[in-house]
PLY file of the C-alpha trace (Angstrom):
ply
format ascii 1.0
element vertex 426
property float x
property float y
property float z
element edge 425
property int vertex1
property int vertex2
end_header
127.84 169.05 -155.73
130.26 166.88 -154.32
129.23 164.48 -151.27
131.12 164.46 -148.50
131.79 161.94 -145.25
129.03 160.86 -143.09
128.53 162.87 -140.12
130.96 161.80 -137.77
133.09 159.86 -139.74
136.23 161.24 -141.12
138.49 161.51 -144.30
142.09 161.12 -144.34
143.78 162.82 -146.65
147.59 161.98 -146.58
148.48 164.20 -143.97
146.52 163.14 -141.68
146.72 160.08 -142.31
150.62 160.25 -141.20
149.32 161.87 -138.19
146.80 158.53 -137.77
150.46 156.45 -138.60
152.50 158.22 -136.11
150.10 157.43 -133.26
149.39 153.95 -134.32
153.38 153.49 -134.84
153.66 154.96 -131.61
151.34 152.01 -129.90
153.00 149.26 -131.56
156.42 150.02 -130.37
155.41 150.71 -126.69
153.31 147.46 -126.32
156.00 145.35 -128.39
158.52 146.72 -125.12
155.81 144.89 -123.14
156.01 141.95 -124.93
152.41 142.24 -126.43
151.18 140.57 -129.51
149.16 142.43 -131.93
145.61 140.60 -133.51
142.89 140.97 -134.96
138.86 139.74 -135.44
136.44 140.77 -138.12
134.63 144.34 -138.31
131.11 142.45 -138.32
129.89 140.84 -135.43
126.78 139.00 -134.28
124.36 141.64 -132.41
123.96 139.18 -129.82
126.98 139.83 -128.90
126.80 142.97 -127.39
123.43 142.28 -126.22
124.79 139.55 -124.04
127.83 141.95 -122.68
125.95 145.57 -122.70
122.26 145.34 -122.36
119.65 146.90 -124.82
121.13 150.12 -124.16
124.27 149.69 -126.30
122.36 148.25 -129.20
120.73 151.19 -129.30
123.75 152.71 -130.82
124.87 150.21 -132.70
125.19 150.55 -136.61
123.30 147.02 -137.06
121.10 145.53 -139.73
119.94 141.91 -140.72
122.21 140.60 -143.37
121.29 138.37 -146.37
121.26 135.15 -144.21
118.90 136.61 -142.23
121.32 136.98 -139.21
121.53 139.92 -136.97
124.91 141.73 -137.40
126.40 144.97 -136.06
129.71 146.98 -137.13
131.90 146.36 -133.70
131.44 149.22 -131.12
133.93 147.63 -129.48
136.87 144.87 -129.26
136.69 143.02 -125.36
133.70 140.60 -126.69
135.70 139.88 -129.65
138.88 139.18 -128.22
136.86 137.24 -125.09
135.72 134.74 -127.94
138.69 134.33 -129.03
140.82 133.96 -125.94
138.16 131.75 -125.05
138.11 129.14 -128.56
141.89 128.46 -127.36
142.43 128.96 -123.78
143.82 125.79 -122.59
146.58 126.10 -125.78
147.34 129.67 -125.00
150.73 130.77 -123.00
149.74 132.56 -119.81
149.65 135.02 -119.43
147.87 135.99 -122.33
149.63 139.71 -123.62
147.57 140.94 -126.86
146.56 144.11 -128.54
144.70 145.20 -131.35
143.91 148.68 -133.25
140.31 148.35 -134.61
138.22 150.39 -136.18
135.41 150.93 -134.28
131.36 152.16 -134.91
128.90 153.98 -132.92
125.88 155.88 -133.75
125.99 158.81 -130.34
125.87 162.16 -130.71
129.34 164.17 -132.18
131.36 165.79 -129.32
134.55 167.19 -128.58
136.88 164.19 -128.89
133.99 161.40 -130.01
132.96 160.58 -133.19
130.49 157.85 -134.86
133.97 155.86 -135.86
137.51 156.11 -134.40
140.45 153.84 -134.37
141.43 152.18 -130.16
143.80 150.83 -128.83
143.00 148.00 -126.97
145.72 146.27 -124.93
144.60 143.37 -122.37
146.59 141.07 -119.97
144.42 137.28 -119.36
145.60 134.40 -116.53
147.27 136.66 -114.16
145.01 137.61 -110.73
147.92 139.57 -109.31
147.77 143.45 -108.76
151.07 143.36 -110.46
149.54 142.70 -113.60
147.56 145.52 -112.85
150.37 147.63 -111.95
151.89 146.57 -115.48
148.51 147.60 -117.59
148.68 151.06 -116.28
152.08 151.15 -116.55
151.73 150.32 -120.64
149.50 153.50 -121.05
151.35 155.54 -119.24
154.76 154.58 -121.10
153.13 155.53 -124.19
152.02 158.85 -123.09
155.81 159.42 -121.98
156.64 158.28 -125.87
154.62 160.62 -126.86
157.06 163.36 -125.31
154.20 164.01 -122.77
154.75 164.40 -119.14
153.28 164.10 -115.65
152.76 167.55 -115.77
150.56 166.72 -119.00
148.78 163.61 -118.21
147.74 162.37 -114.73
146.38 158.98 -114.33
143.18 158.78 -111.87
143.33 155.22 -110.28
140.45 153.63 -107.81
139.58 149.81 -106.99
135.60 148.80 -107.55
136.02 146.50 -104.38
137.30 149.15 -102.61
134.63 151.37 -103.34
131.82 148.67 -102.84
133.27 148.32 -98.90
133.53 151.91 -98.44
130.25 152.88 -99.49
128.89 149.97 -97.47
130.65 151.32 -94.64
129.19 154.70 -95.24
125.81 153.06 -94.44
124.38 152.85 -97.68
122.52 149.17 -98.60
123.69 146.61 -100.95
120.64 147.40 -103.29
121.85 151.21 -103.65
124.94 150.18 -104.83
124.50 150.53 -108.75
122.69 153.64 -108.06
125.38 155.37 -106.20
128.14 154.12 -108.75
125.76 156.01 -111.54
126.31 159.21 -109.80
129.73 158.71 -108.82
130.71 158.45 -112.33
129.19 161.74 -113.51
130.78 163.77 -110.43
132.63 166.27 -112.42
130.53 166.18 -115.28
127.11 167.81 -113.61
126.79 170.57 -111.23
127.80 169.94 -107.50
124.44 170.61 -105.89
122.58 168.16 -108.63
124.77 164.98 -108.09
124.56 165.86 -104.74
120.75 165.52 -104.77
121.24 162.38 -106.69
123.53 160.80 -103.99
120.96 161.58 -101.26
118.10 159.62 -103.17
120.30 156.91 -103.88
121.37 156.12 -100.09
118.08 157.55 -98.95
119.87 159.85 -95.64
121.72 163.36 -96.01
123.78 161.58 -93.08
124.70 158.86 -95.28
125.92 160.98 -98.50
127.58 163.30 -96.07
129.97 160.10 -95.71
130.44 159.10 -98.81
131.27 162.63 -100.00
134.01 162.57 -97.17
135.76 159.53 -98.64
135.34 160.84 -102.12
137.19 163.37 -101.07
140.68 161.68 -100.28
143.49 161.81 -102.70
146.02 159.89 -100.74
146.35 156.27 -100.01
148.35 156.77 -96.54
145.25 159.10 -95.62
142.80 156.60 -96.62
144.83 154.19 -94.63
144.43 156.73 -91.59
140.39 156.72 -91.83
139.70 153.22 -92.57
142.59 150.92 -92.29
141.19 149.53 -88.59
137.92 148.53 -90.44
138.15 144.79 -91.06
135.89 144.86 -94.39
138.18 147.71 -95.98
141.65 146.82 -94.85
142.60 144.09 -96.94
141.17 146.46 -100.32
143.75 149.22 -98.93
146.55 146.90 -98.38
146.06 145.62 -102.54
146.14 149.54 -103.17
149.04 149.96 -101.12
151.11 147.46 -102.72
149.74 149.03 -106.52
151.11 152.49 -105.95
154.44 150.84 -104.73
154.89 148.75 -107.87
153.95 151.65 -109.88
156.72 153.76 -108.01
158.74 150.43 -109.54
157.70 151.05 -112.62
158.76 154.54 -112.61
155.60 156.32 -113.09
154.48 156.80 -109.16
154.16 161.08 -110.52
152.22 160.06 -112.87
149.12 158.31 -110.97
146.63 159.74 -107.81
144.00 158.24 -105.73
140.42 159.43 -107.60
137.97 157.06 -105.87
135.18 158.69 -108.28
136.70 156.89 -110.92
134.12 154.08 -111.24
134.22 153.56 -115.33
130.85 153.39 -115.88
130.65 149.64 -117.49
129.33 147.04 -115.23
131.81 144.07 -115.79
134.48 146.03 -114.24
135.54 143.73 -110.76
138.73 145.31 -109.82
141.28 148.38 -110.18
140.16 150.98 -112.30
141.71 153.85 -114.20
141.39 156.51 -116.50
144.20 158.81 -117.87
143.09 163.16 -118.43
145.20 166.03 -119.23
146.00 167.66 -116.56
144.39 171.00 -117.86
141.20 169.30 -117.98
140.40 170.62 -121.87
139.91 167.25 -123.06
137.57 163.69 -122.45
139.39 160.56 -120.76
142.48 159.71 -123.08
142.39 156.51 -122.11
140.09 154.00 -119.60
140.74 150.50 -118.20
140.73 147.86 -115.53
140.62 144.62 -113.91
137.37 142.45 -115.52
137.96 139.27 -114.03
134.44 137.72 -114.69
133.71 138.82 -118.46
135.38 136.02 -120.27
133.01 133.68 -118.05
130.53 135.45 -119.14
131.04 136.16 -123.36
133.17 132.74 -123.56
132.29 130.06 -120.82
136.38 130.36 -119.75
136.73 131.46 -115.93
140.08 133.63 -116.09
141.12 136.82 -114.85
141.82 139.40 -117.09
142.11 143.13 -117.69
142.80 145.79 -120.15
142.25 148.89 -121.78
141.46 151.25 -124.71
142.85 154.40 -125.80
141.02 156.22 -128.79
143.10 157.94 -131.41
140.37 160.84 -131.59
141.13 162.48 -128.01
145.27 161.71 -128.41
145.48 163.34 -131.81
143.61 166.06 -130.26
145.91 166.63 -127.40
149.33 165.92 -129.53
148.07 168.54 -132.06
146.75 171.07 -129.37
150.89 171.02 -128.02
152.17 170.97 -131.60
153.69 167.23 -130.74
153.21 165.52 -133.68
156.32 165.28 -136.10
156.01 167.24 -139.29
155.71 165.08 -142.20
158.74 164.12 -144.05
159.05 164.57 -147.58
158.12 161.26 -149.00
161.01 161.59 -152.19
164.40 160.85 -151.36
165.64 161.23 -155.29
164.12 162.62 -158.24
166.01 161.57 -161.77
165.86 163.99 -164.39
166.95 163.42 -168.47
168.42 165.97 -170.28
166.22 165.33 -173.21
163.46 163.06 -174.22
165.66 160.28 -175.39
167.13 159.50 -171.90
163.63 158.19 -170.57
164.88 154.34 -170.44
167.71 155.45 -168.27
166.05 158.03 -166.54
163.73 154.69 -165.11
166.45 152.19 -165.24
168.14 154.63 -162.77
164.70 155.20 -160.92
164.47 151.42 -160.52
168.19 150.85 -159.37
167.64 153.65 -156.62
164.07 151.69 -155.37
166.16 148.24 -155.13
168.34 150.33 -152.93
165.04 150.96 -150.91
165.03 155.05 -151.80
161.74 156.69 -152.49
162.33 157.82 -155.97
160.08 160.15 -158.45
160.32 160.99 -162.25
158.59 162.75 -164.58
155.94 160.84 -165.99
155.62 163.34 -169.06
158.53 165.08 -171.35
159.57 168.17 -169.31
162.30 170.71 -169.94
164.81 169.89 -167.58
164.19 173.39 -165.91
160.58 172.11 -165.32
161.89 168.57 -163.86
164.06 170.29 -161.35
161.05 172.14 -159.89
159.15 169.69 -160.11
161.70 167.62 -157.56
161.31 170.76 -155.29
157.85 170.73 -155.54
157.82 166.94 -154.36
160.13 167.89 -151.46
163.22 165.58 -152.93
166.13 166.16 -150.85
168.34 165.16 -153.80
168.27 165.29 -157.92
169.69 163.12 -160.06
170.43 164.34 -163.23
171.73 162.78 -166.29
173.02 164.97 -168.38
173.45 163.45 -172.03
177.36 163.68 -172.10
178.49 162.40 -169.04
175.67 159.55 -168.43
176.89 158.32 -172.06
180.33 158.06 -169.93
179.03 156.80 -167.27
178.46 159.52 -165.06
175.42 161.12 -163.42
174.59 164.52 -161.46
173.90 164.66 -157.71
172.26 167.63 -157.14
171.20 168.47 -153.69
168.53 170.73 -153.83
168.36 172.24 -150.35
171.93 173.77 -150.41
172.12 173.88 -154.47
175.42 172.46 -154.34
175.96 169.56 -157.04
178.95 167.21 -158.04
179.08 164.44 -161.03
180.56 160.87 -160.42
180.38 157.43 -161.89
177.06 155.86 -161.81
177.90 152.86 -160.08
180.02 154.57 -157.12
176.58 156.57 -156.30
174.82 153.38 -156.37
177.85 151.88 -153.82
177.40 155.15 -151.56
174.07 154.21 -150.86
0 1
1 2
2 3
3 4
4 5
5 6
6 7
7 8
8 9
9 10
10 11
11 12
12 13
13 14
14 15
15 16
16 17
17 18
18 19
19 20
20 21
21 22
22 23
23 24
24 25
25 26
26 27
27 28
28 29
29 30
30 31
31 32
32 33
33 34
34 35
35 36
36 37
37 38
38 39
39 40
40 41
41 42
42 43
43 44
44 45
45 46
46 47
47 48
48 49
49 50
50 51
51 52
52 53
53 54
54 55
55 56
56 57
57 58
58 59
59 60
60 61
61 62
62 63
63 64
64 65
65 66
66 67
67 68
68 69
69 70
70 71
71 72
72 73
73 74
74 75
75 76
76 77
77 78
78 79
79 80
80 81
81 82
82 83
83 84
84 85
85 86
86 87
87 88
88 89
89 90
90 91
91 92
92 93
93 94
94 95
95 96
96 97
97 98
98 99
99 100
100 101
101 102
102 103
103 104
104 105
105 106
106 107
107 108
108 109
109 110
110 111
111 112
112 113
113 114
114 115
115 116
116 117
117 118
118 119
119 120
120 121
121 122
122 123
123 124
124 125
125 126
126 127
127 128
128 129
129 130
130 131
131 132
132 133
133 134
134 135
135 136
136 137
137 138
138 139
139 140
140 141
141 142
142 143
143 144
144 145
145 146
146 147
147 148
148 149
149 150
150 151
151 152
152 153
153 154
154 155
155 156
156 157
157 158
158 159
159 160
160 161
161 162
162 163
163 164
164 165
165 166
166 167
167 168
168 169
169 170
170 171
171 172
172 173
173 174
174 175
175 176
176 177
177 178
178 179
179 180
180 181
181 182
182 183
183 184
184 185
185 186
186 187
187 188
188 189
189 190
190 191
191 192
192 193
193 194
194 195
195 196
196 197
197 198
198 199
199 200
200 201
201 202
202 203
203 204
204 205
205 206
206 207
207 208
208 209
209 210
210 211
211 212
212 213
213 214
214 215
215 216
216 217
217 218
218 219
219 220
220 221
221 222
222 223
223 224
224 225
225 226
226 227
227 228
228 229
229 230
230 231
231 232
232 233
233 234
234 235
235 236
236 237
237 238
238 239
239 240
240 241
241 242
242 243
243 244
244 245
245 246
246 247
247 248
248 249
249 250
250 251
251 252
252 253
253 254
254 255
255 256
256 257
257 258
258 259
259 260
260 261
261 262
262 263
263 264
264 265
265 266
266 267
267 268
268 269
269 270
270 271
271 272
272 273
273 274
274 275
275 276
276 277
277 278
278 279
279 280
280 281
281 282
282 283
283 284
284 285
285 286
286 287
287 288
288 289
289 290
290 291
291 292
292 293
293 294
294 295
295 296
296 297
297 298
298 299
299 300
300 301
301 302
302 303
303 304
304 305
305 306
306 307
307 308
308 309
309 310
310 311
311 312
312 313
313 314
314 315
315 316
316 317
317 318
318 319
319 320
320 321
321 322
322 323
323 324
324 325
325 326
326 327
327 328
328 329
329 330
330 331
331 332
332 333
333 334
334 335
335 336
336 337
337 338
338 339
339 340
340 341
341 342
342 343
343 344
344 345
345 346
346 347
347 348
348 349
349 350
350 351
351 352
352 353
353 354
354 355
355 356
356 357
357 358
358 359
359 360
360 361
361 362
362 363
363 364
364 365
365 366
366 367
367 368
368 369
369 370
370 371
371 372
372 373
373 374
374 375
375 376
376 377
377 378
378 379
379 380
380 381
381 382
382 383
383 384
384 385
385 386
386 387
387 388
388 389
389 390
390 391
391 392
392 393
393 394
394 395
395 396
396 397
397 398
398 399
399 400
400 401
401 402
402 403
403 404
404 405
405 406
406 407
407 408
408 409
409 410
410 411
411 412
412 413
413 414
414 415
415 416
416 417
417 418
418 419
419 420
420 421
421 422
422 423
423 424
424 425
C-alpha cells in the first residue's frame, strides 16, 4: 500500500501547487510596491534559539533532534529570530530603514485544525530603524494592499488594530496591579475564543475585584478612537497612547485603507515581545483563524542579537489565505501550460518536428511533441489533451517547401504559411 504525507503536512500536486504560486506571486509583487527586499536563512536552526525568544513552551513543539555534531537543532517554527540574527551580524552596514521579507517554510508539531497545519509556507514582512507610528501605519498598510490584490474587499477582510502600551495604561487605570498584568493579557487574548461567562471568571481572578473587571470589560468594549478619546483622553497616563492612535488611523485614512481597519483593544497577540501597535487581519464572516498577525517589537533584536533598534513586522500563512481565496472561488484557473504542440505527418519528420519545437522555445513558447510515433490523428488529440491553444503541423509537402500548418485548436480554423514568417509573428 502506498504511503502517504505525514499528518499535517501536505502534497502538492501541480495544481495546487499553482494555487501555492499565485499567492506567493501575489506577495512578491505587493511588497516589491513597498520597496521590500526578499531573503532568506537556513531551514535548521540552533534550539537555543527559540528557547532564548519563546520559553520551554515553544520547544515543546518544535520538530528538534541532536544532530551528528552533537548540537541541538530544530526545523524553524518561525522566521523573526532568524532574520533578528541577521539584521543584527550587519546593522551598522545596513540602509535604514531596514525593508525585508521572506517566504519560509515553516515546522510545528500542534494539533491539525481548521487553517493550521504541522508545516505551512508565511509571509513574513518586517520594517527595522524606524520608531515612528508611520512605519507602523505603513506595515499594516502592506497587508492590507495585498488583501485588496487579492480582489478582496473591506467588506471581506477587516483589520482589528490595538496598541500594547495603550492597553497596559488602561488596564492600570481600571485598577488592576502591575503584577496582574500578564494574567489579564492571557485572557484578553482568548475573548472570543471561550464562552463569555468563563473568561469572565478568568478576568475577575486575575484583577482580584468584580469592580475592577467590570472596568476593564467597559473599555474592551469601545470600537472607536474619538470615543475612547471621550472616556480617557483627560487622564494624563493614557493621553499621550491615544494621541499615537489618533495620528495611526489618520495615516491609514492616507494610505487609503481607513474602511479597512477598527479599534479591537482585545487584540493583544499573544507573544510577549510585542511593545507597541498590534494587529491582526479576519474575514469579516468570522469562518476562518487570523489571516494575518503583526506589530511593533521594538526590544527583540536587543534581545536575539545584542542590536538596540526598533522594529516591527508581520506574518501571513498561506494555509488560512488559500482557504479563504478558494472558499470565494478567487483564485485564477490554471492556464494551460502548452502554447504549441508540433505534429509530423509521418515518422520521418521527427528532426524537424524538434528543430521546430526548439525554434518555438528560443522564442520563449511552451512547446510539446510527441515523444513516441503517433498517427497524426492521435498527435492532434493529444495537443487537446495538453490544453495547446495552437498546433503546428508539418505536413510532408508543404514543410519540404517551406511551409508549416497553424492550426488553432479552440476555433478549428487553420491556415499554412512560410516557416520563417510564423517564427517573425511571434
Amino acid at each position: 500500500m502506498a504511503q502517504g504525507a505525514l499528518p499535517g503536512f501536505r502534497d502538492f500536486y501541480p495544481e495546487q501547487f499553482a494555487e501555492r504560486a499565485y499567492i506567493m506571486d501575489v506577495w512578491r509583487r505587493v511588497l516589491r510596491r513597498y520597496a521590500f527586499s526578499e531573503y532568506d536563512g537556513p531551514p535548521l536552526e540552533p534550539l537555543d534559539l527559540y528557547r532564548k525568544k519563546s520559553g520551554d513552551e515553544l520547544v515543546g513543539q518544535l520538530y528538534s533532534f541532536t544532530d551528528k555534531g552533537d548540537r541541538e537543532v530544530t526545523m524553524r517554527p518561525e522566521m523573526t529570530p532568524t532574520f533578528a540574527r541577521m539584521v543584527a551580524a550587519r546593522a551598522n552596514s545596513l540602509r535604514k530603514p531596514v525593508r525585508w521579507f521572506s517566504i519560509p517554510q515553516l515546522f510545528r508539531y500542534e494539533r491539525q485544525q481548521k487553517g493550521r497545519l504541522r508545516e505551512h509556507f508565511q509571509l513574513n514582512a518586517d520594517i527595522v530603524g524606524e520608531a515612528s507610528v508611520t512605519a507602523d501605519a505603513e506595515l499594516l498598510s502592506i497587508a492590507l494592499d495585498i488583501m485588496r490584490e487579492f480582489g478582496l474587499t473591506s467588506s471581506d477582510v477587516r483589520a482589528g488594530v490595538s496598541d500594547r502600551r495603550l492597553l497596559q495604561a488602561l488596564v492600570l487605570e481600571a485598577g488592576a496591579s502591575e503584577d496582574a498584568l500578564s494574567a489579564v493579557y492571557a485572557v484578553i487574548d482568548k475573548r472570543g475564543r471561550e464562552p463569555v461567562a468563563i473568561s469572565r471568571e478568568k478576568l475577575e481572578k486575575a484583577v482580584g475585584s468584580s469592580h475592577v473587571a467590570d472596568k476593564i470589560d467597559e473599555f474592551l468594549g469601545i470600537t472607536d478612537i474619538d470615543n475612547l478619546f471621550q472616556r480617557y483622553g483627560a487622564v494624563e497616563s493614557i493621553a499621550q497612547h491615544l494621541d499615537r492612535l489618533r495620528a495611526y488611523f489618520q495615516y491609514l485614512n492616507a494610505l487609503g485603507f481607513a474602511d479597512w481597519v477598527k479599534l479591537d483593544l482585545s487584540i493583544v497577540r499573544g507573544l510577549a515581545y510585542y511593545t507597541g501597535i498590534v494587529f491582526e487581519l479576519f474575514d469579516t464572516a468570522g469562518e476562518y483563524r487570523a489571516i494575518c498577525g503583526g506589530g511593533r517589537y521594538d526590544t527583540l533584536l536587543e534581545t536575539l542579537g545584542g542590536v538596540d533598534l526598533p522594529a516591527l513586522g508581520f506574518g501571513m500563512g498561506d494555509v488560512v489565505v488559500g482557504e479563504l481565496l478558494r472558499s470565494r472561488g478567487m483564485i485564477p484557473a490554471t492556464p494551460p501550460r502548452t502554447d504549441y504542440w508540433v505534429a509530423g505527418e509521418e515518422e520521418a519528420l521527427t528532426p524537424q518536428v524538434m528543430s521546430v519545437a526548439a525554434e518555438l522555445r528560443r522564442h520563449d513558447r511552451s512547446v510539446e511533441y510527441s515523444l513516441k510515433p503517433q498517427q497524426l490523428s492521435r498527435q492532434l488529440k493529444s495537443a487537446a489533451a495538453a490544453g495547446a491553444s495552437h498546433a503546428v503541423i508539418l505536413k510532408t509537402e508543404r514543410f519540404a517547401a517551406g511551409e508549416v500548418t497553424v492550426r488553432n485548436l479552440e476555433a478549428g480554423t487553420e491556415q499554412s504559411m512560410p516557416l520563417e514568417d510564423f517564427i517573425n509573428s511571434l
